[in-house]
C-alpha positions in Angstrom: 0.0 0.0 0.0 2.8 2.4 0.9 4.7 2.1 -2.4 1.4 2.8 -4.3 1.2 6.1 -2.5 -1.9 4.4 -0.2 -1.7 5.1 3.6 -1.6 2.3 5.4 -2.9 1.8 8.8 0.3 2.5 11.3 1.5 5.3 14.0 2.9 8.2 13.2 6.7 7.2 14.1 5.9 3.5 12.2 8.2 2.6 9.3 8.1 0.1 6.2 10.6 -1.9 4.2 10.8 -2.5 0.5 11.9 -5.3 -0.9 13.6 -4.8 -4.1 12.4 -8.9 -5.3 10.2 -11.8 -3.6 11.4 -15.1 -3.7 9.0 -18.2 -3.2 9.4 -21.6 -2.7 6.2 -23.5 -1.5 4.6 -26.4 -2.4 5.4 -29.5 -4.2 6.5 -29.8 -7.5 7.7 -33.3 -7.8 7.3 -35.0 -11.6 7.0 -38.5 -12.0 7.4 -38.1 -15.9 10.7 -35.7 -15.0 12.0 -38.1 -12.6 12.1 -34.8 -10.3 11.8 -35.7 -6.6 10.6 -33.3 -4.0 13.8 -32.4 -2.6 15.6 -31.9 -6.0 12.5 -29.6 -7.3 12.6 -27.8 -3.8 16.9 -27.5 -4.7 16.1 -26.6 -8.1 14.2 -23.5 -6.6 16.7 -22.7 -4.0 19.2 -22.2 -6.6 17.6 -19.9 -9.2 16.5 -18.0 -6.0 20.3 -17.9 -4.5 21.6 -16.7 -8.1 19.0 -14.2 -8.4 18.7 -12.7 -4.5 19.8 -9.6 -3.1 20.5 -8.2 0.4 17.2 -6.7 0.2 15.3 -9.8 -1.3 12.4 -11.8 0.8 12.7 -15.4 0.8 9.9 -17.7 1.5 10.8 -21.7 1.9 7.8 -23.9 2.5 9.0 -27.9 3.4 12.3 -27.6 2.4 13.1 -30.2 5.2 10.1 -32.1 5.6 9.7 -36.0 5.7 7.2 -38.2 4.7 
């Protein structure tokens, strides 16, 4: 809302960060057909997020570490 110009509901003092890029990886993109497992499609994402990151990116990692 605050980088649209909107005013967002804070106090006066409040402040807001921007991120400059959002990275996500959640859910499960496992392929039978690719041979892709859940951990390598979760790694695959991990990568092509640590390439493409910044200081100022937000990551978001759903299951990386889950079991069955």
């Amino acid at each position: 809302m605050a980088c649209s110009g909107l005013n967002i509901p804070a106090d006066e003092n409040s402040s807001i960060y921007v991120f400059d890029y959002i990275f996500a990886d959640i859910g499960d993109d496992q392929s039978i057909a690719d041979s892709l497992s859940t951990f390598s499609s979760h790694m695959l994402n991990i990568v092509d997020i640590v390439n493409n990151a910044t200081s100022n990116s937000l990551i978001l990692v759903d299951e990386l570490g889950s079991r069955n």
